[in-house]
N, C-alpha and C positions, 0 to 999 in steps of 0.2 A: 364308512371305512376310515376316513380321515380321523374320526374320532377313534377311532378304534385304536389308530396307531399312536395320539394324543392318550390315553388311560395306557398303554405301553409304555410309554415314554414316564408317563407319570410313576409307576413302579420302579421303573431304573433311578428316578433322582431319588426317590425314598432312603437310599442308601447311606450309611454314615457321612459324617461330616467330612468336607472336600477341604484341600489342602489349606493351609494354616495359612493366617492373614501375614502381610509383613510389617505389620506391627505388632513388636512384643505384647504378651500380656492381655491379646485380646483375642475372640473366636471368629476365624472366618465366615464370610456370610452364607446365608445355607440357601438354597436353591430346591424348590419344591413347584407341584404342578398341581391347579387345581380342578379338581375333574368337574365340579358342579360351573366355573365358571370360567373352563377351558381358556386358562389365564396360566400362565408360567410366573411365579415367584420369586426376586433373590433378597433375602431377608439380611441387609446389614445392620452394623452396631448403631450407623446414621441415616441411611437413607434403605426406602425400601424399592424396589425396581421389578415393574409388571407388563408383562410381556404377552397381549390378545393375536395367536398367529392368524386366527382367521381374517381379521381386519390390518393385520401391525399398529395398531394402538398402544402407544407406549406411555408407561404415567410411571414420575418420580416422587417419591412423598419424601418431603423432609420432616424435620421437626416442626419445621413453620408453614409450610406449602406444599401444595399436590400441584407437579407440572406435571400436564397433560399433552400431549404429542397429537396431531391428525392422526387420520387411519391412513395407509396409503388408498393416494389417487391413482385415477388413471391418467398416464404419463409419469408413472415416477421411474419408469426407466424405457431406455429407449436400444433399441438393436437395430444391426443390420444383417437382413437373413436373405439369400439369394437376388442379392443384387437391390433389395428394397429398404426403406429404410420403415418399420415398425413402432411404434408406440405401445406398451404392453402396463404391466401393474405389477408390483410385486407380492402382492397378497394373493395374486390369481394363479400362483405356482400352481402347477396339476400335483407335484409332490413339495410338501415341508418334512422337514425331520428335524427337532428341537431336543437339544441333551444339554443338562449342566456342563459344563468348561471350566477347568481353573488351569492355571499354566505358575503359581508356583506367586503369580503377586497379582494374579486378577481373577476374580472369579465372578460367572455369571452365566450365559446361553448362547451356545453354539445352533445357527439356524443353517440347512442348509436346505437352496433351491433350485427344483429341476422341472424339467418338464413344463416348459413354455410353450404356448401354440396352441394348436387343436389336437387332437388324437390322431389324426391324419398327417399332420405339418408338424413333429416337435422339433422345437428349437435345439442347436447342441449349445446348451449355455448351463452351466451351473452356477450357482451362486451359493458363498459360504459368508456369512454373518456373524457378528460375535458381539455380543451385548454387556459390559462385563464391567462390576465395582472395582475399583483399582485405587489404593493407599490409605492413608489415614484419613481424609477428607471424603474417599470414596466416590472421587470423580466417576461418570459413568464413561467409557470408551467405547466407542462404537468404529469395528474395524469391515471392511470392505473386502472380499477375494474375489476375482471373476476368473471361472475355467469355461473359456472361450473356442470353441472348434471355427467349425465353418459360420457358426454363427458371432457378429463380434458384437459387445457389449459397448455402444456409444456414450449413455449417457446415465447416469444414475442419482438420483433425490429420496439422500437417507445419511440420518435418519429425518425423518419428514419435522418440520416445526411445529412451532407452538398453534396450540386453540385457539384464540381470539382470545377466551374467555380464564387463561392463565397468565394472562400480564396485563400492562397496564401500560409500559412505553417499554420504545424498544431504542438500544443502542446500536452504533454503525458507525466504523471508521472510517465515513463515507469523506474521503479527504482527510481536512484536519478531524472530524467529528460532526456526529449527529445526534440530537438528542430526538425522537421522532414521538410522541402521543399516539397511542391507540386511533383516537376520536381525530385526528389533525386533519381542518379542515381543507386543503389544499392536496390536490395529488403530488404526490410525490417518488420518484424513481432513481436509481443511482447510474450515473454515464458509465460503469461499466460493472458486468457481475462477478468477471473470473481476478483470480486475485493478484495484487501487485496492481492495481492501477486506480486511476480514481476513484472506482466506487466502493474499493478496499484497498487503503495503504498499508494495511493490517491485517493478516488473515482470520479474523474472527470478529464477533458480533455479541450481543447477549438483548437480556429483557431485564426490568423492572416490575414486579409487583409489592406495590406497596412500601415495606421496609424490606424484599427480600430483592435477591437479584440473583441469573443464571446466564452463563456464559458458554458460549459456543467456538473451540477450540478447532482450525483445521491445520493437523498437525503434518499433513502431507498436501500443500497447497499450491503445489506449481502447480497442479493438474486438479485447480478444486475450486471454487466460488461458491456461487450463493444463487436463488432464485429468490425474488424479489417483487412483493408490490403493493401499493400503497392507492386505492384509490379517494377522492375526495371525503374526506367523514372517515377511511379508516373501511375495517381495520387492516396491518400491517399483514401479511404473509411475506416469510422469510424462511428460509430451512438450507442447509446444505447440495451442493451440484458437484459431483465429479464428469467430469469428463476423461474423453480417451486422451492419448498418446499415442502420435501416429498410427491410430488404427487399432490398437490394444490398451486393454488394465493391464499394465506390465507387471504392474505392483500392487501390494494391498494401500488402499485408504482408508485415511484414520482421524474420528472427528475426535473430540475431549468435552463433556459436558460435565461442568461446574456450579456447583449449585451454594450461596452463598444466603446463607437465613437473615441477617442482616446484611447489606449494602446497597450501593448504588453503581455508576457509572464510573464512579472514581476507583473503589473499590476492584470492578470488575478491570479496568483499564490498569491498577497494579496485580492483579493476579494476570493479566498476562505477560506484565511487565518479567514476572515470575519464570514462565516461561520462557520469554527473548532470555532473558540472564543463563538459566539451565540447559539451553540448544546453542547457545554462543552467537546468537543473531544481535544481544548489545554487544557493542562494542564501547567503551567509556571514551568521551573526549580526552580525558588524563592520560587512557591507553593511549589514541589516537595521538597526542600532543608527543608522547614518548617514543613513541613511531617517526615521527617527523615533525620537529619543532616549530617548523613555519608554519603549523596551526593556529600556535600560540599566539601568533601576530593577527587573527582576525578576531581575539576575544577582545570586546568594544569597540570595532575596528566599520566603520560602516561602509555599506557595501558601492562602489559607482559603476553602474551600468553604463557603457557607453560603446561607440560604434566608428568603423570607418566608409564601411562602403554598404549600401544596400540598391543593389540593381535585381530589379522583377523583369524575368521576360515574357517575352508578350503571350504567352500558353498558362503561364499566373493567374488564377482565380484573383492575387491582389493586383492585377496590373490596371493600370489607369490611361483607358485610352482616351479621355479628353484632357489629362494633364500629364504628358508626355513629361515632362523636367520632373515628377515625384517619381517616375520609375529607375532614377537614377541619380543618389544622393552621397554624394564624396568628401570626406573630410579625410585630407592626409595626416599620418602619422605625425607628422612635425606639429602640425596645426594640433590635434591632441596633444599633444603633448607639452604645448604651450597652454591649452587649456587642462590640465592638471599641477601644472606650475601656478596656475593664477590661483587654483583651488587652496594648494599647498597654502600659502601668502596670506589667506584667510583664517589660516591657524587651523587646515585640520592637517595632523601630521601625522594620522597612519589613516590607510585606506585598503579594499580588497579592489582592484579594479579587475572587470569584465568587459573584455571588448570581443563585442560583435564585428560580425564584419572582415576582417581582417587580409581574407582568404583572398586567390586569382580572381574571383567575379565576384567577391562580398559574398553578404549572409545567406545561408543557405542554398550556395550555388553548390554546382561541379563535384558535391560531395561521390566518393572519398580523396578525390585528386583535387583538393584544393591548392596547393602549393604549385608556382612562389606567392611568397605574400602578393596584396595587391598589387601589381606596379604603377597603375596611377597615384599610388598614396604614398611611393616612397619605395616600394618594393623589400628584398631584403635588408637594407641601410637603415630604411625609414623605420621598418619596424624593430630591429634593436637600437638604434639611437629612443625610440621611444621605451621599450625595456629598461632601457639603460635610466632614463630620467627616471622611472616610477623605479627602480634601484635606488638611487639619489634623494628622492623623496621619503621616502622609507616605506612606498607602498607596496603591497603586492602584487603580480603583474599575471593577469590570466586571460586564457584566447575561449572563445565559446567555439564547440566543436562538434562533427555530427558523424555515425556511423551505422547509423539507419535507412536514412533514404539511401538510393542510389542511382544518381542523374545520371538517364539516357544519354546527357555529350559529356559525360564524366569522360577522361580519358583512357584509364581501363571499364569500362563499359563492356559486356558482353552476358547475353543474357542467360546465358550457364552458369554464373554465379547468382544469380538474383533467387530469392526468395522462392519456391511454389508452392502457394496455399493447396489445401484438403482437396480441394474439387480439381488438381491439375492446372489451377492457372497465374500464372505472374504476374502478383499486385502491380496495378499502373496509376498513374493519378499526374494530377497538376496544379498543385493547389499554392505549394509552395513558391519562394521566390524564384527559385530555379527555372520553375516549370516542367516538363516532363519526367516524372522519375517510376524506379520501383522502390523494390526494399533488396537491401543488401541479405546474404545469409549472415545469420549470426556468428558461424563458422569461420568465416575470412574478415572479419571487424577486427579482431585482435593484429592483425599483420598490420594491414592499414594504420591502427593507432602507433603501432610503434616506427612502423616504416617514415611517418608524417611527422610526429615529435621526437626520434631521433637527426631527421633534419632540421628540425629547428635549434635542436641547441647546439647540434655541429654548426652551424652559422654563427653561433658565439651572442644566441637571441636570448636573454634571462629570464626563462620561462619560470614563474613561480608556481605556475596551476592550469590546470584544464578542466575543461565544462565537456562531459560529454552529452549532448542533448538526447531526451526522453529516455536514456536507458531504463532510470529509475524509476517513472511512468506512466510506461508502455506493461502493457501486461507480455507475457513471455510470448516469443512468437515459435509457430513450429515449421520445418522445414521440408517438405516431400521430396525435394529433388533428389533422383536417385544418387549423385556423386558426390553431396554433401547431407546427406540426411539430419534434422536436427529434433531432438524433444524440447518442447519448454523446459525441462530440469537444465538440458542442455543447453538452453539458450541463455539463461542467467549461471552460468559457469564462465560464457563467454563474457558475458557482457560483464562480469566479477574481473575476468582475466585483464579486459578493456580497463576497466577502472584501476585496477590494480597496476598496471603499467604507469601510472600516471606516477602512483606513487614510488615505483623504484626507482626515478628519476629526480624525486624530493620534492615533488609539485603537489600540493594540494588541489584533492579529488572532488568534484562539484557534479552536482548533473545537476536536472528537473526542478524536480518534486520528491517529497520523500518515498520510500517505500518500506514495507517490513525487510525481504531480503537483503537490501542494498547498503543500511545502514552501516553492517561490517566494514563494508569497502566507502562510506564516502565519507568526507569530514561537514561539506555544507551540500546545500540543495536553494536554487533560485527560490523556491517561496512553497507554501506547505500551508495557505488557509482554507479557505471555508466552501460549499460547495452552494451555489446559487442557481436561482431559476432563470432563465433556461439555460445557462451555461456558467463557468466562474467569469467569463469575458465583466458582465453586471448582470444587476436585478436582485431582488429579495435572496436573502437567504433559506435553503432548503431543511426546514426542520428547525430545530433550535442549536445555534452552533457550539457544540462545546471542544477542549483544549487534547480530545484522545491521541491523539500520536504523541504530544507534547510529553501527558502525564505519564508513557511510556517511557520516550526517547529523547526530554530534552536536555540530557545530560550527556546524548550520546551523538548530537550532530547542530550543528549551528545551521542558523534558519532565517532568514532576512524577513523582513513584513515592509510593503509601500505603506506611507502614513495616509496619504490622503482620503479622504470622503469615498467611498464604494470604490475602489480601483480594484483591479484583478484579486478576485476571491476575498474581496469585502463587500460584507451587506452594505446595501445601496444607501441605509441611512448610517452607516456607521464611519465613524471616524479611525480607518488605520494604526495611526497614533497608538490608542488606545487598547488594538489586541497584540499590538508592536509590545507594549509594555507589560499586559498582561503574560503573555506569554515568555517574556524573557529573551526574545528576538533581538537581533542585527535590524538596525534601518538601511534605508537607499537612500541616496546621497543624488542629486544633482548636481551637476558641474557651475550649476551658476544658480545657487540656494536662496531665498531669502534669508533676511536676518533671523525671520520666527522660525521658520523650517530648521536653520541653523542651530536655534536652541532647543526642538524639538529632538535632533539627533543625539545633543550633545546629552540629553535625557536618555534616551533608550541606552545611547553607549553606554552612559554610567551605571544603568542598572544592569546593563548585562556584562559589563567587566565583573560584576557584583554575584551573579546567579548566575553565571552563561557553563558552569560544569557544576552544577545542582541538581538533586531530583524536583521537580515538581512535584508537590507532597500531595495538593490538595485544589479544585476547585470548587468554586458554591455560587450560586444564586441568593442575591439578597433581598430580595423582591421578586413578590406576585408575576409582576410582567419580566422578568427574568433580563433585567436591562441594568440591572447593577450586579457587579458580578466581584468576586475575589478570586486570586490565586494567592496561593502560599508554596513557597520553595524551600530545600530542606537546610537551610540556617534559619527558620524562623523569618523572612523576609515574607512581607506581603504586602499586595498590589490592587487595589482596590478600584474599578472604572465604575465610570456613569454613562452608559452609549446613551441615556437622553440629554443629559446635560452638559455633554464633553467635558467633562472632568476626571481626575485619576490625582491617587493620592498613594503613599509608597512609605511605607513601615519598616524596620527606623528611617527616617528621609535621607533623601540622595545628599551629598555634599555637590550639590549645583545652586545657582538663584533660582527662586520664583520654583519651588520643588511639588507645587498642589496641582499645578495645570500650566497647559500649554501657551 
């Protein structure tokens, strides 16, 4: 019967040609069904696109390559039907119905599915699909619908990835970047799948075969990720994961598959640069600088991390109960602030300063009721007399900030506002320096940020910038509580609104770590390298690390790098220094440098006064063991390291001494 309706279907597409491509001068592509090998056809100018419903076997032929898709597995989608939660297939619909689709600039196969369950238990779930050539390049779009009754659709993996046996390595903006081999001998996994956080700063992915490359666009990715795995030897499985929204597909999802006959990672990394540009998620440092000029003050401007109070209470995962005096470490304002005047005196004469700490019980106490400042450190006095000095100085003057967790003896405390995860229950933990917290809703974070730094500068404090920690990330949180309900779309509106407040006050916008969404709204981000085994804490690097968020976005946000030897998210043998410069990056700055550290800074600043609002054009491998490495930036500027030899050499050279190495 099913074939039956398959030689049905195949009559209907037989019919004249389907509406016209949108590019002049050429014929739409024609869409036909093949009866002998119950395969659906859409026949473009460049790519040809086949469609097996019995399996979902999907294969792309370019001019150079045939990319071949899995069939669906079982598990590629997941329901909840009378209280349980189900594992089901999509190929196992009891009903398919498959017709050509054009809508006017995409044409290709409308799939639609019903009939899940047993003939006794049907699901009420329908499923509409759309598989469809779209522009002149003929990217293939693959759109998502779910008509969801009593039965709801949780989880969905489509379209499904690649074979094994149609690439060769695969790419992952796992952090700053991954370059991963098929064959890599090492397991390998990403800390997180859904997008916006570690194991994607970026919402998309691609492959390598050969000289060709294909790219994996999630063009609706608050509610979208990846599944993911790599075990020892390979090979790589990777494909597309939608999830719900509080309980429903509210919306359609929509991946983008790009298919590129020549390129690589670079290649693939500006076609979706392509993208950020056309959805308005870049935003340019020059726009950014025109927005609020005290941008312009951290271009070669190196970054000083530094602190006033850090007290752990004793429900701290970091508390130290045989060395009582680390749980509680004070430096007053005044004292800072003499040591930034010694810094000054040393001849650096602009700085971004970050102070931790700051808050009623230091770093990551009491959050959101941190205020008044410290008062063992000086209280409110102490902390604008030290504003005031790094005024004086000419440096910039920023507080690290948090509006995520929310400590149990915070003073508005009440646990009606907190967060309630899927299953009913309110994240608790104690990990942090605080000790007992949840999570705030993302819903009431924007009150708090303005409520907290409209007090500060009513105090007469010269706030230059705020950090808000992990917004950037954290991947979206969702909210069940019935009297604030939140979506992840929702949550990064908030957390946009959060950042954006910083800026209407003329402060320069900081968080985390970078992310795709966040970019719009922030100007720097605390650091943005590589992702290591078993954590960025240290250890080897995961995969081969290359510069993808960079070759995206480094034109569109400043980016600090620590130089030293394997420090936070540098491979354990690599020298800092070294992707500091490659990359185009901001240094960190000690309060009390040595003389080499000193000219090590005074190097990265020069070259990113130099390229710090550039596109990053290009990176390459100059060697076998992929340990010599170049970037090029769009004045022709190029930066050449050696992670075996510590060396880096910089085209045309810096106007510094001693411009070959450290």
């Amino acid at each position: 019967m099913q074939r039956a309706l398959f030689m049905v279907l195949a009559g209907l597409c037989m019919a004249p040609r389907l509406a016209a491509s949108n590019t002049p001068g050429t014929a739409s592509p024609q869409v036909r069904f093949d009866t002998n090998a119950s395969v659906w056809r859409v026949e473009g100018a460049k790519q040809r696109l086949e469609f097996a419903p019995a399996t979902f076997a999907t294969t792309v032929t370019t001019p150079a390559v045939v990319w071949r898709m899995a069939d669906s597995p079982q598990g590629d989608l997941h329901v909840r039907h009378a209280g349980k939660t189900m594992s089901l297939r999509l190929a196992a619909a009891g009903r398919k119905t498959v017709a050509p689709y054009a809508n006017g600039f995409q044409t290709g196969l409308k799939i639609e599915l019903s009939q899940f369950g047993s003939q006794t238990d049907r699901l009420d779930l329908t499923l509409q699909l759309f598989l469809c050539l779209e522009g002149a390049d003929e990217d293939l779009v693959a759109t998502l619908i779910a008509s969801d009754g009593e039965t709801r659709l949780l989880r969905c993996d489509w379209p499904a990835g690649l074979r094994a046996e149609s690439f060769d390595t695969t790419v992952v903006p796992f952090m700053q970047g991954m370059l991963l081999p098929k064959d890599w001998p090492a397991r390998t996994w990403l800390y997180d799948t859904l997008c916006f956080g570690r194991g994607l700063y970026q919402p998309w992915w691609g492959h390598q075969r050969g000289e060709s490359a294909m790219l994996v666009i999630l063009e609706t990715p608050e509610d979208g990720g990846c599944h993911f795995e790599h075990p020892a030897g390979g090979p790589t499985r990777l494909g597309p994961r939608w999830v719900h929204s509080l309980g429903r597909f509210a919306y359609p999802r929509r991946a983008r598959l790009c298919f590129l006959d020549k390129g690589n990672y670079v290649d693939l990394a500006k076609r979706y640069r392509r993208h950020a540009l056309a959805t308005g998620r870049f935003v340019s440092l020059r726009e950014k600088i025109a927005r609020n000029p005290a941008v312009a003050r951290l271009i070669g401007a190196p970054v000083v991390h530094t602190s006033i109070l850090y007290h752990i209470q004793p429900e701290s995962s970091y508390y130290h109960k045989d060395a009582p005096a680390k749980n509680h470490q004070l430096v007053t304002f005044d004292a800072r602030a003499r040591d930034l005047e010694a810094l000054a005196a040393r001849g650096v004469t602009n700085a971004y300063v970050h102070l931790d700490g700051w808050g009623l019980r230091g770093y990551d106490n009491l959050h959101p009721d941190v205020l008044p400042p410290c008062p063992e450190a000086g209280g409110w006095k102490g902390m604008k007399r030290l504003a005031e000095v790094c005024d004086r100085l000419g440096y910039l003057f920023a507080i690290h900030d948090q509006y995520r967790d929310y400590y149990l003896d915070a003073r508005s405390f009440d646990e009606r506002h907190t967060l309630i995860e899927e299953n009913g229950q309110r994240p608790t933990g104690s990990t942090w320096f605080g000790g007992r917290q949840s999570i705030l809703c993302p819903s009431l974070a924007p009150g708090h940020v303005r409520k907290n730094h409209a007090a500060l500068l009513a105090a007469g404090i010269k706030l230059r910038g705020a950090y808000l920690d992990v917004f950037s990330v954290v991947p979206p949180d969702e909210c069940y509580n019935p009297e604030h309900p939140v979506t992840r779309s929702e949550c990064l509106r908030y957390r946009g609104e959060c950042l954006d407040s910083v800026r209407s006050w003329g402060g320069v916008v900081s968080s985390e770590e970078p992310s795709d969404w966040s970019v719009r709204h922030l100007d720097l981000v605390h650091h943005g390298p590589f992702a290591l085994d078993p954590n960025p804490g240290k250890g080897p690097a995961m995969g081969i690390p290359i510069p993808l968020f960079n070759l995206v976005y480094h034109d569109a946000l400043l980016m600090p790098w620590s130089l030293g030897r394997g420090e936070w998210g540098i491979p354990e043998k690599d020298l800092g220094l070294l992707h500091a410069l490659a990359n185009g990056g901001l240094p960190y700055l000690g309060l009390n440098p040595g003389p080499d550290h000193l000219r090590q800074v005074q190097a990265v600043c020069t070259l990113h006064r130099r390229v710090a609002l550039l596109e990053m054009t290009r990176h390459e491998f100059l060697d076998a063991g992929r340990r010599r490495q170049r970037t090029t930036f769009a004045d022709g500027t190029r930066v050449t390291i050696d992670l075996e030899a510590d060396q880096w050499a910089i085209e045309p050279p810096l106007d510094i001494a001693g411009g070959t190495g450290p």
